[in-house]
N, C-alpha and C positions, 0 to 999 in steps of 0.2 A: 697275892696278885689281885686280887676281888676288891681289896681293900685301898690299894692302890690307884684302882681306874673310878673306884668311888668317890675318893678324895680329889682326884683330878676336876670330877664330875662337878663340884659342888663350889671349889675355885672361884670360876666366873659367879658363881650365885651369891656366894660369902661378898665376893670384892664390890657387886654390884649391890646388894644389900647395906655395904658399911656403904659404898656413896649417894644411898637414897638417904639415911638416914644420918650423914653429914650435912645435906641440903635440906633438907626438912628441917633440920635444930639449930641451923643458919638462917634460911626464911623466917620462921617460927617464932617468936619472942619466948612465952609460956608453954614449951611442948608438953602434952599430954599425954594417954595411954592411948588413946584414938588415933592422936598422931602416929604414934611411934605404931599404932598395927597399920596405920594406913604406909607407912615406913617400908614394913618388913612384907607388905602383900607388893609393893612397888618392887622394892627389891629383889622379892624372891621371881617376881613377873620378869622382870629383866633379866637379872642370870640365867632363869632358863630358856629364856629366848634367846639370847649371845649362847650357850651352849649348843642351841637346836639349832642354830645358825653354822656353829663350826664344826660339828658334827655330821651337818648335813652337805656344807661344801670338802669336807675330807673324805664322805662316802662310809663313814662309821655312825648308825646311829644308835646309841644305847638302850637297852632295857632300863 
């Protein structure tokens, strides 16, 4: 069950993470290692905001 609401949890942040770092290596000619952290901090920023967002309009917010 734990493992479950975990995986749910991380969804929005996975999906939002691959479309940072779709646009990034799109814009980007020669992406780098900089890039790509500046990528996965975008990303990771984003999914957890879209999660804190529907979490917090459904009245469930997670640990």
């Amino acid at each position: 069950m734990y493992l479950k609401s975990r995986i749910k949890h991380y969804v929005p942040v996975l999906l939002a993470m691959a479309a940072a770092f779709a646009v990034i290596f799109m814009v980007v000619e020669k992406p780098d290692y900089p890039t790509a952290l500046i990528a996965i901090g975008t990303g990771f920023v984003a999914g957890e905001t879209i999660h804190y967002l529907n979490s917090k309009k459904t009245g469930r917010i997670t640990d």
